[in-house]
Each structure stands twice: as structure tokens, then as C-alpha cells.
mmCIF file of the C-alpha atoms, coordinates in Angstrom:
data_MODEL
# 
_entry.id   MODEL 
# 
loop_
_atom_site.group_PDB 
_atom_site.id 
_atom_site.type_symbol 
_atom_site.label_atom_id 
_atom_site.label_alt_id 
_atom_site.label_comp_id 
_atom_site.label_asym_id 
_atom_site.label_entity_id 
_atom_site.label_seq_id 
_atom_site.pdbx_PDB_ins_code 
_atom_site.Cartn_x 
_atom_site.Cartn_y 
_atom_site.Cartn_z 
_atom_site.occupancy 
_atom_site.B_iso_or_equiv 
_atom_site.pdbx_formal_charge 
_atom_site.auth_seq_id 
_atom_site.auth_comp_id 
_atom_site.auth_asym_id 
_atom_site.auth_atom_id 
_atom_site.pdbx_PDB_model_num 
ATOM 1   C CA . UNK A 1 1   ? 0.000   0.000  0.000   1.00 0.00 ? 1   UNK A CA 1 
ATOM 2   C CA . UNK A 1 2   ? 0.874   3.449  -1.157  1.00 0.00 ? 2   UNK A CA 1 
ATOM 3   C CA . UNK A 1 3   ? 2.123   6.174  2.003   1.00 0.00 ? 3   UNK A CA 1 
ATOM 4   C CA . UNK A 1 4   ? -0.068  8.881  2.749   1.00 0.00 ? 4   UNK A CA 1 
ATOM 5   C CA . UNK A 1 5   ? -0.057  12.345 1.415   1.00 0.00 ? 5   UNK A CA 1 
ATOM 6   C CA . UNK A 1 6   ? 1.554   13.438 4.693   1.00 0.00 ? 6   UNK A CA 1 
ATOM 7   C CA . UNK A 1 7   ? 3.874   10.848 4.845   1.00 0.00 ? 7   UNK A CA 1 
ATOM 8   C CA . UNK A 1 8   ? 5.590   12.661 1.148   1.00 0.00 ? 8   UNK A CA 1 
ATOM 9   C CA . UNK A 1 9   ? 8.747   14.207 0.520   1.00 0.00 ? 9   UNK A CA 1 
ATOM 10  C CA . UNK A 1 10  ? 7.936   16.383 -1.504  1.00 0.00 ? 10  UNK A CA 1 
ATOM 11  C CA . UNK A 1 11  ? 10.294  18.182 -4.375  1.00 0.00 ? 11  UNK A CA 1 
ATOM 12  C CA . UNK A 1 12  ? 8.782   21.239 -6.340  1.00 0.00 ? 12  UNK A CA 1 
ATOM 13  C CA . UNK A 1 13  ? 10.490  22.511 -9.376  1.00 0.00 ? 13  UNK A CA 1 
ATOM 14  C CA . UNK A 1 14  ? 12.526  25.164 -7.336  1.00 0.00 ? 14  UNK A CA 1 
ATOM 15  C CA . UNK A 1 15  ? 13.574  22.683 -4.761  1.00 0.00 ? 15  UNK A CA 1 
ATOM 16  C CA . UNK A 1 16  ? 15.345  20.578 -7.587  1.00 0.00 ? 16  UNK A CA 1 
ATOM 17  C CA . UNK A 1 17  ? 16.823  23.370 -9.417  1.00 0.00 ? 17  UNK A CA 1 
ATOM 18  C CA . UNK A 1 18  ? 18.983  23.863 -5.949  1.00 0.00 ? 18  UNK A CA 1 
ATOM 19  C CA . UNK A 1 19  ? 19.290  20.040 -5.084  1.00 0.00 ? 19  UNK A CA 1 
ATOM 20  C CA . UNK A 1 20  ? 20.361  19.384 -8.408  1.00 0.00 ? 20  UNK A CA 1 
ATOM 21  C CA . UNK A 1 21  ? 23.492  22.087 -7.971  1.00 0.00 ? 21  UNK A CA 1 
ATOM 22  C CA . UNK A 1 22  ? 24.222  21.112 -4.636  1.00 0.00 ? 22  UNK A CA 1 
ATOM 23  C CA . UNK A 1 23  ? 24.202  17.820 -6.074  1.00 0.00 ? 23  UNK A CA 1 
ATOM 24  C CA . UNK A 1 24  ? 27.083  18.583 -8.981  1.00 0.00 ? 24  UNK A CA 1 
ATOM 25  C CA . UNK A 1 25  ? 28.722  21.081 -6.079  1.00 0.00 ? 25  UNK A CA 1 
ATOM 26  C CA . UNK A 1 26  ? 29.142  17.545 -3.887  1.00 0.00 ? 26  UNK A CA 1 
ATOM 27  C CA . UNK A 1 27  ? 30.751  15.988 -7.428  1.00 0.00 ? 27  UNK A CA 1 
ATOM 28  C CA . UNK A 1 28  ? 33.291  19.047 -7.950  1.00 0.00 ? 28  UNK A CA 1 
ATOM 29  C CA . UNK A 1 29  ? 34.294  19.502 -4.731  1.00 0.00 ? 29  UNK A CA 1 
ATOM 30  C CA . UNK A 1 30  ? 35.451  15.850 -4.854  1.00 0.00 ? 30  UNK A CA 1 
ATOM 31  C CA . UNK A 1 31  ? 37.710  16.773 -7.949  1.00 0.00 ? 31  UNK A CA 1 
ATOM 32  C CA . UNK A 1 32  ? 35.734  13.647 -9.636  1.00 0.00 ? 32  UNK A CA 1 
ATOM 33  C CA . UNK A 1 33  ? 35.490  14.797 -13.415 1.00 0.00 ? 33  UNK A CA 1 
ATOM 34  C CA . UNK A 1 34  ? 32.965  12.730 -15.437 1.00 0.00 ? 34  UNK A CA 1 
ATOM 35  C CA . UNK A 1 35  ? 33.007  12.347 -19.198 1.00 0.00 ? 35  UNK A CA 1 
ATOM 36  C CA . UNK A 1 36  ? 29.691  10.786 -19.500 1.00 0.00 ? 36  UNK A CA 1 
ATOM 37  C CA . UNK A 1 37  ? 26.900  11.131 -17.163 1.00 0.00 ? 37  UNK A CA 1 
ATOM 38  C CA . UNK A 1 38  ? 24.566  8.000  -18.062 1.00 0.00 ? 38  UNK A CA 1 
ATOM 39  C CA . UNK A 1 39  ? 20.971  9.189  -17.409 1.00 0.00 ? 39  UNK A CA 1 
ATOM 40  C CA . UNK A 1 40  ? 18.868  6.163  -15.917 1.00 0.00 ? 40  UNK A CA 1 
ATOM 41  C CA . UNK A 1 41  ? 15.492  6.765  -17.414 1.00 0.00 ? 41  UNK A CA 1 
ATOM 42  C CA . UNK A 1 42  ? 12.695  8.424  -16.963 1.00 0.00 ? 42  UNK A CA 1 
ATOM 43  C CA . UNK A 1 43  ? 13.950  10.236 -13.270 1.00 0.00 ? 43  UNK A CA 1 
ATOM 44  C CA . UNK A 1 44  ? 17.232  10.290 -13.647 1.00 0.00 ? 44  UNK A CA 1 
ATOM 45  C CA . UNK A 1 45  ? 16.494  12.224 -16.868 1.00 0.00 ? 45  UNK A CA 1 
ATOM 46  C CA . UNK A 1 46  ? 15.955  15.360 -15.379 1.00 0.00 ? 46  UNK A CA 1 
ATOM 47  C CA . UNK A 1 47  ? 19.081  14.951 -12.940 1.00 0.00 ? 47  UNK A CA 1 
ATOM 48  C CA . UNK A 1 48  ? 21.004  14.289 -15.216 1.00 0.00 ? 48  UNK A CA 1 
ATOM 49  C CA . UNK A 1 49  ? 20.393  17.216 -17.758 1.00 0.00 ? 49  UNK A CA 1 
ATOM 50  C CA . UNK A 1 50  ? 20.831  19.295 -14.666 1.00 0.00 ? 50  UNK A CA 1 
ATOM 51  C CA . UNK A 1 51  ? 24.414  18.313 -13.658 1.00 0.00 ? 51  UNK A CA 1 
ATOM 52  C CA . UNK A 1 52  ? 25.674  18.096 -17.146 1.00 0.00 ? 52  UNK A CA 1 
ATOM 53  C CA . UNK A 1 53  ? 24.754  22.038 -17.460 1.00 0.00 ? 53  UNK A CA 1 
ATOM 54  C CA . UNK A 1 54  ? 26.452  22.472 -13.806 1.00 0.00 ? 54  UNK A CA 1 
ATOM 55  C CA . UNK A 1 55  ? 29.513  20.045 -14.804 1.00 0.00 ? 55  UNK A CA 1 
ATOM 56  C CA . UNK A 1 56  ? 29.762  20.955 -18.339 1.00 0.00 ? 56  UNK A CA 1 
ATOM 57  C CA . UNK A 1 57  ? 29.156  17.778 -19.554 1.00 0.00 ? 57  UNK A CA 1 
ATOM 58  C CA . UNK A 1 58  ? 27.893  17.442 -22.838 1.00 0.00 ? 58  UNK A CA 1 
ATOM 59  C CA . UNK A 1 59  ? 28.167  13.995 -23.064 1.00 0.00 ? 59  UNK A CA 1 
ATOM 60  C CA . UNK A 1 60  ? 25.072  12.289 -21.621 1.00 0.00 ? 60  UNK A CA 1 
ATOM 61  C CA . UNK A 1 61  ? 24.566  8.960  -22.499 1.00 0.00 ? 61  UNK A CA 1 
ATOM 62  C CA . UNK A 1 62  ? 20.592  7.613  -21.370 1.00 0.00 ? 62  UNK A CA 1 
ATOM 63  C CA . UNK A 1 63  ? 19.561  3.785  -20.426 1.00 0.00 ? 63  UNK A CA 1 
ATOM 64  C CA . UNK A 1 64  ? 16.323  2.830  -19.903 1.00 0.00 ? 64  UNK A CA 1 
ATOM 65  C CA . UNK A 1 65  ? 15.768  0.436  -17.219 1.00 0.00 ? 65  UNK A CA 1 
ATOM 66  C CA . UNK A 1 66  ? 11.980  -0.709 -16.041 1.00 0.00 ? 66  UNK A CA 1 
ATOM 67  C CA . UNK A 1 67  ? 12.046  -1.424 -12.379 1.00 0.00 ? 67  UNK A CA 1 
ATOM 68  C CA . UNK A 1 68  ? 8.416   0.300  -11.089 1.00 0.00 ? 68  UNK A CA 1 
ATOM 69  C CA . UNK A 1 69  ? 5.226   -0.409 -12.441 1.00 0.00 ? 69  UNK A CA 1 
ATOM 70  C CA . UNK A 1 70  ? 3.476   1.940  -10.184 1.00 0.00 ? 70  UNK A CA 1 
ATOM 71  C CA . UNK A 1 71  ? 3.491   3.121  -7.106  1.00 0.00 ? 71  UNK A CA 1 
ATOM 72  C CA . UNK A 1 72  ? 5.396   1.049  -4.677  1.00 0.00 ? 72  UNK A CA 1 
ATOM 73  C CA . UNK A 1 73  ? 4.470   -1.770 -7.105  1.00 0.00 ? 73  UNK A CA 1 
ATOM 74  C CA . UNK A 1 74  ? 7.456   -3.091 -8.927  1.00 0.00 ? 74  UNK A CA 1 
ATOM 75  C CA . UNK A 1 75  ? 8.879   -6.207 -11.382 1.00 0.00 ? 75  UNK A CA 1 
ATOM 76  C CA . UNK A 1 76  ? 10.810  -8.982 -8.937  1.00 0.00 ? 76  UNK A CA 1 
ATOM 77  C CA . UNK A 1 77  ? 14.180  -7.723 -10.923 1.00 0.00 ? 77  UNK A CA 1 
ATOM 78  C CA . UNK A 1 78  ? 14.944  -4.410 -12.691 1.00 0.00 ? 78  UNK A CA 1 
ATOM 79  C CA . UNK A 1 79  ? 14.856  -4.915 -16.460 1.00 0.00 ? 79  UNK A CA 1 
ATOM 80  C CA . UNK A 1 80  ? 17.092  -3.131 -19.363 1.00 0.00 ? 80  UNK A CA 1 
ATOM 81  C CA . UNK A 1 81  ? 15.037  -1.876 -22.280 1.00 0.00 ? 81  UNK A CA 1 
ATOM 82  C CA . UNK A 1 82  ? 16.449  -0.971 -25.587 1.00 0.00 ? 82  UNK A CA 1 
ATOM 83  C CA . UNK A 1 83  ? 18.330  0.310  -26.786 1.00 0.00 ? 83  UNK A CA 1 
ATOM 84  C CA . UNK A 1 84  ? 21.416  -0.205 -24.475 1.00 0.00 ? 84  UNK A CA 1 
ATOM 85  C CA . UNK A 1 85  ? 24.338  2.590  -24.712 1.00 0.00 ? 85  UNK A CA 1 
ATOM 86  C CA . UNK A 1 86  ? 27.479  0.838  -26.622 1.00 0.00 ? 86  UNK A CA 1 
ATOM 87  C CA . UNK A 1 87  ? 29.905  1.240  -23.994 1.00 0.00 ? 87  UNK A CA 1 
ATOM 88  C CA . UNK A 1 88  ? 32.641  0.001  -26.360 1.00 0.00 ? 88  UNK A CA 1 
ATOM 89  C CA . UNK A 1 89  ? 35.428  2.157  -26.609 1.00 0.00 ? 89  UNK A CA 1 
ATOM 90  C CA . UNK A 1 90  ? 35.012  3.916  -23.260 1.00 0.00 ? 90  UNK A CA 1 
ATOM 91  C CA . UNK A 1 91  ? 38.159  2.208  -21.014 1.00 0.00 ? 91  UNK A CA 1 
ATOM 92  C CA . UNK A 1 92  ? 39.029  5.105  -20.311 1.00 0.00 ? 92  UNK A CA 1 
ATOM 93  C CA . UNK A 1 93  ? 35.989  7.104  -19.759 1.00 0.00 ? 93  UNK A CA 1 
ATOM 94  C CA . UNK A 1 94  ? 34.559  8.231  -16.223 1.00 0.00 ? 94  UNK A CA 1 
ATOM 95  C CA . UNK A 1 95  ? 31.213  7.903  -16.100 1.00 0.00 ? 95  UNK A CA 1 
ATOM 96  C CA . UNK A 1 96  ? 28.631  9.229  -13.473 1.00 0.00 ? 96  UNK A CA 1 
ATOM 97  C CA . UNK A 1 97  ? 25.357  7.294  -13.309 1.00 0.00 ? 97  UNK A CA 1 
ATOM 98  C CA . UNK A 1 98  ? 21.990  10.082 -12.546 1.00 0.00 ? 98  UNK A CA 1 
ATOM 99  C CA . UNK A 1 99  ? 19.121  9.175  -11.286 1.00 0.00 ? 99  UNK A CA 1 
ATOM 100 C CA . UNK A 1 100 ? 16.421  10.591 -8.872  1.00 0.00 ? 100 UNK A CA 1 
ATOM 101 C CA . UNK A 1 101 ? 16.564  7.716  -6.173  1.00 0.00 ? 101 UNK A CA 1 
ATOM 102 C CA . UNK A 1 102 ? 18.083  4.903  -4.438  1.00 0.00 ? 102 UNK A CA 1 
ATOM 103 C CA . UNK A 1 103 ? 14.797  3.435  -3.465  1.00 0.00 ? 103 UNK A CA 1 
ATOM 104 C CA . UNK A 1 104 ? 15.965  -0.190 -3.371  1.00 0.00 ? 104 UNK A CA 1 
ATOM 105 C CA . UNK A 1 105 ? 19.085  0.369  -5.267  1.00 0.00 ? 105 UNK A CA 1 
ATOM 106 C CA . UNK A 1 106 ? 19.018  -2.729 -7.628  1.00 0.00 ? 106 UNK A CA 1 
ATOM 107 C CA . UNK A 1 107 ? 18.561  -0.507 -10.678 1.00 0.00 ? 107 UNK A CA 1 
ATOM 108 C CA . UNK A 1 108 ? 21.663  1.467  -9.791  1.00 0.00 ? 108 UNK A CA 1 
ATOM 109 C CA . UNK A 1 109 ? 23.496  -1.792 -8.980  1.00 0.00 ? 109 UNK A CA 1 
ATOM 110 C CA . UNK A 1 110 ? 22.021  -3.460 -12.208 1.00 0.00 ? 110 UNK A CA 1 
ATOM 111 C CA . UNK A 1 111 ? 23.565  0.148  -14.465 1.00 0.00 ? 111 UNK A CA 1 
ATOM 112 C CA . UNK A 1 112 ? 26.548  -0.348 -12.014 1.00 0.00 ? 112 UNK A CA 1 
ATOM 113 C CA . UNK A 1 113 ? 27.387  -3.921 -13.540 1.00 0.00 ? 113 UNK A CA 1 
ATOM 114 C CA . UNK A 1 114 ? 27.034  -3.420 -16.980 1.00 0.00 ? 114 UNK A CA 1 
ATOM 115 C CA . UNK A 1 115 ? 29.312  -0.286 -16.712 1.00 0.00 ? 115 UNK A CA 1 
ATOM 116 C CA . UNK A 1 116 ? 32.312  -2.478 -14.487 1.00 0.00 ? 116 UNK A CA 1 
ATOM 117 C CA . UNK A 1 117 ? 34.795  -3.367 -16.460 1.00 0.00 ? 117 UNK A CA 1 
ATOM 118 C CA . UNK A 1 118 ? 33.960  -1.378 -19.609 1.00 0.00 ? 118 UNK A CA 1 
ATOM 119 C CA . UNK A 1 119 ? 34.589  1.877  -18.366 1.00 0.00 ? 119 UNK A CA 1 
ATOM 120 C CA . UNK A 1 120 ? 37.555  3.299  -16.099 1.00 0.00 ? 120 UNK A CA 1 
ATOM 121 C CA . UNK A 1 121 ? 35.874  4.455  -13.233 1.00 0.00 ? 121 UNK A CA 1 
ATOM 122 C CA . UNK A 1 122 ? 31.761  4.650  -12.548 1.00 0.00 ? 122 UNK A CA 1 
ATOM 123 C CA . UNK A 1 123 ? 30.285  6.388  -9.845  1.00 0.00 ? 123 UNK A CA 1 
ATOM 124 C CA . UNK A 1 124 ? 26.512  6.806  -8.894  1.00 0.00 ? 124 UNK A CA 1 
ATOM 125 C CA . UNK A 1 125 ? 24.898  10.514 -7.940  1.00 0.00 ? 125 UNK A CA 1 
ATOM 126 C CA . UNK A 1 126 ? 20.995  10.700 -6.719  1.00 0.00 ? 126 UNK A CA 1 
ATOM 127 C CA . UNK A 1 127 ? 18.379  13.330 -5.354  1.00 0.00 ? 127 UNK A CA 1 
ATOM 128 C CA . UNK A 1 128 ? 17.621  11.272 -2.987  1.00 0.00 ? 128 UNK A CA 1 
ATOM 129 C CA . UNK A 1 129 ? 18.802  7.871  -0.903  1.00 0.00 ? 129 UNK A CA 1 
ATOM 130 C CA . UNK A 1 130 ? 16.701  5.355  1.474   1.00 0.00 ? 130 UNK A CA 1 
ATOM 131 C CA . UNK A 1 131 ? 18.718  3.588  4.023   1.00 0.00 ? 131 UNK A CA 1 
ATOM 132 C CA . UNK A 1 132 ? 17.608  0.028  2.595   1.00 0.00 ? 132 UNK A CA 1 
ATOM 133 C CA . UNK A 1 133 ? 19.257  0.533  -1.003  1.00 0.00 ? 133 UNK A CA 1 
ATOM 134 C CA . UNK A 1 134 ? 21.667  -2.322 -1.771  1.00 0.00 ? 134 UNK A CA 1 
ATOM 135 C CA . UNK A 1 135 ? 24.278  -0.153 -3.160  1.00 0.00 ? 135 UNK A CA 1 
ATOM 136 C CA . UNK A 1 136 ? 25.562  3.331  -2.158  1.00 0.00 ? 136 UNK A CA 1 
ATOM 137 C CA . UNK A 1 137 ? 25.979  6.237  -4.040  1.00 0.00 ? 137 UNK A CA 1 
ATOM 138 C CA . UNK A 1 138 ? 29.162  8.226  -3.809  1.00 0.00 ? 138 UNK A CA 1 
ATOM 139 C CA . UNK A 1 139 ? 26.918  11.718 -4.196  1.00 0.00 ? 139 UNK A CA 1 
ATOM 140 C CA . UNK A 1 140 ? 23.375  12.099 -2.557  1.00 0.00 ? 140 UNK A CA 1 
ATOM 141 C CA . UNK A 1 141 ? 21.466  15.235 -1.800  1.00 0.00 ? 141 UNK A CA 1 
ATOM 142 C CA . UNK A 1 142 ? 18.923  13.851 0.690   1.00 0.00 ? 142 UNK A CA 1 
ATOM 143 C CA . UNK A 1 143 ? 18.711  10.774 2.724   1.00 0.00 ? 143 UNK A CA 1 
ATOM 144 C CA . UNK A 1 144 ? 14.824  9.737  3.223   1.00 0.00 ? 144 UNK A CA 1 
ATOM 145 C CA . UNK A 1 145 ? 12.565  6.524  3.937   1.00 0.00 ? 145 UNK A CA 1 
ATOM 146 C CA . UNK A 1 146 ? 9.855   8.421  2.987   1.00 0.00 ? 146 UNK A CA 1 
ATOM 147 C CA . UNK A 1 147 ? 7.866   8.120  -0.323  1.00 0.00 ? 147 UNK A CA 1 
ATOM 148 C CA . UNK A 1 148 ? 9.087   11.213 -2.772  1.00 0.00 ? 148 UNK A CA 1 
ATOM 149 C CA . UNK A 1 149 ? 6.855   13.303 -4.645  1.00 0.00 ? 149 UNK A CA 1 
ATOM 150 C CA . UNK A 1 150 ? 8.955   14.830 -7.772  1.00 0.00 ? 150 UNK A CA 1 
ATOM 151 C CA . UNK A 1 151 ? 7.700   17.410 -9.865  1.00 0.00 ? 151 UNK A CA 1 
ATOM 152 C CA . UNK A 1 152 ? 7.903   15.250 -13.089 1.00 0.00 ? 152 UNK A CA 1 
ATOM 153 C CA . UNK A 1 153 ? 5.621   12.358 -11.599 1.00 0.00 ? 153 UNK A CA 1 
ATOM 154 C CA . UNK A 1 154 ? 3.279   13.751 -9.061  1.00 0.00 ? 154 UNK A CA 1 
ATOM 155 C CA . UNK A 1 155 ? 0.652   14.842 -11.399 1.00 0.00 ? 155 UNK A CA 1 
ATOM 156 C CA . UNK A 1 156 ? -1.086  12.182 -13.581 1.00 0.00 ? 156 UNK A CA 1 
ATOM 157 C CA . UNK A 1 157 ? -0.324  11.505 -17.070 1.00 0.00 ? 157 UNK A CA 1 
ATOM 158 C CA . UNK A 1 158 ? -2.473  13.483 -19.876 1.00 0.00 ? 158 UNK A CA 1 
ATOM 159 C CA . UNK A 1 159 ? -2.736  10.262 -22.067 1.00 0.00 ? 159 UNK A CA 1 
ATOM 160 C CA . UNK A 1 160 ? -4.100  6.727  -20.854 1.00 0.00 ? 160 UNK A CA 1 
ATOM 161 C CA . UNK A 1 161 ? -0.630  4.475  -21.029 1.00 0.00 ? 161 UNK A CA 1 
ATOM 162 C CA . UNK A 1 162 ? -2.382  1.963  -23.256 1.00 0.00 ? 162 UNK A CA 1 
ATOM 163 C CA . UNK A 1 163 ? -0.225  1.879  -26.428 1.00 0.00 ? 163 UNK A CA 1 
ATOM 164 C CA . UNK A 1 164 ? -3.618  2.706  -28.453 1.00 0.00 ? 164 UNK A CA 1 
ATOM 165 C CA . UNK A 1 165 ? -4.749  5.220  -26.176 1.00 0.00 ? 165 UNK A CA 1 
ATOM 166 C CA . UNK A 1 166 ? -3.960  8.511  -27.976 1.00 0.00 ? 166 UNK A CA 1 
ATOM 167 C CA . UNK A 1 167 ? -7.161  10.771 -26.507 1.00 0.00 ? 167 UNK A CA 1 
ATOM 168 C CA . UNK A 1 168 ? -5.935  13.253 -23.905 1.00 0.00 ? 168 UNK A CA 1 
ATOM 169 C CA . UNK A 1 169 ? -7.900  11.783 -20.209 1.00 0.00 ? 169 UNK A CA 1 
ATOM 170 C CA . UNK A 1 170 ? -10.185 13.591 -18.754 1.00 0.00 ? 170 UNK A CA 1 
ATOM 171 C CA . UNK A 1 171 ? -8.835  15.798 -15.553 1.00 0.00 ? 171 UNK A CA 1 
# 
């Protein structure tokens, strides 16, 4: 079952706009230099537009990776979706991993396990961390074991997510 309103974290628009900077502030200050930031997709999207702007990165790589079905519903094992980023030819390439949370962390350990080994160095950077995530990221803005409301997701879709569904739904 789904928290409660008032059991939220909530994150407006404004609210991410600083997190996000204090977020690529936390991965400058630690002299680590990126050359790809690998967007986990859809969240991590957003986060990771944001610190390529405040890291001049222009190299942002995205993976889509199908974990949640809903809310606090989810698959028994995060799945990779096509296409997957070639990673050939980046030995040498440091790579920071975005995404919005560490709920459980097996979609950041999954992204995490293709990138070992194929890339020199690959470190994880999240909004937000919950103390029972399997893996830890090396740059977090907020600790929480609280559902999060982000901007990008707490308002419905405008479309049904049937496939033939193309009518705008009724607010």
C-alpha cells in the first residue's frame, strides 16, 4: 500500500533546481570529473540534464531500465530496455550514473554492472537515498525513507498508457 499524502517528501520545481546544484557542487568539490553522465530513465532524466549544465558535460549517455510499475508496485528484478548505450570504446571514460533515487538500489546496482569493467571508473549521484538501497551512491542530496513526490511524476499523465490510447484523459 501506497504512504499517505503526509507521509511525502515532496520536491517542487525550485527545490530541484537547488538540489540538483548542490548535487554537482558535492561531485566538484570531490575533484571527480565525469566524461559521461549515463541518465537512468525516466527520473534520472531530469538529474542528469541538470548536472551536465552544472559540470559541463555534454556527453550524456541515457539507459532505460523498467524497475516500477506503479506506485510502490514493482517487477521482482529491474529490467534493461532498448536500446542499451554501446559502452565500447570507453576504457578510459569516467562515467557518473543520474538518477532521482536509491529506493531499493538494484537498478543502480544493475547500471553499475554493466558499466564495471567497460569503463575506467563509474560512480553513482541521486536526489535522494533510502537507508535500505543495496548499493551506495558516492553523491546524494537527501537521505529519506519516505515516499518522494517529484515534480515530473506527481501529477497524472495526460494520455491513458495503453499503447492505443492517444485521446488526452479527462482531468
Amino acid at each position: 500500500m501506497a504512504p499517505g499524502y503526509d507521509d511525502r517528501e515532496t520536491l517542487d520545481w525550485a527545490r530541484f533546481g537547488a538540489a540538483t546544484r548542490e548535487l554537482a557542487a558535492a561531485v566538484a568539490d570531490d575533484a571527480y570529473r565525469p566524461d559521461i553522465i549515463l541518465a537512468i530513465a525516466r527520473g534520472g532524466l531530469f538529474v542528469a540534464g541538470a548536472l551536465g549544465y552544472a559540470l559541463s558535460v555534454k556527453n550524456i549517455y541515457v539507459m532505460n531500465v523498467e524497475y516500477y510499475t506503479g506506485v510502490d508496485e514493482r517487477l521482482p528484478l529491474p529490467v534493461v530496455l532498448p536500446p542499451v548505450p554501446d559502452l565500447v570504446d570507453l576504457d578510459s571514460a569516467r562515467v557518473l550514473v543520474a538518477d532521482d533515487v536509491a529506493d531499493t538500489g538494484h537498478t543502480l546496482a544493475l547500471v553499475h554492472e554493466l558499466c564495471t569493467g567497460k569503463v575506467a571508473d563509474v560512480r553513482a549521484a541521486v536526489l535522494y537515498q533510502k537507508p535500505h538501497s543495496v548499493i551506495a551512491s558516492e553523491y546524494v542530496w537527501a537521505r529519506t525513507d519516505r515516499w518522494i513526490a517529484f515534480p515530473w511524476s506527481s501529477d497524472p499523465p495526460v494520455v491513458g498508457s495503453g499503447a492505443a490510447d492517444g485521446a488526452r484523459t479527462a482531468t
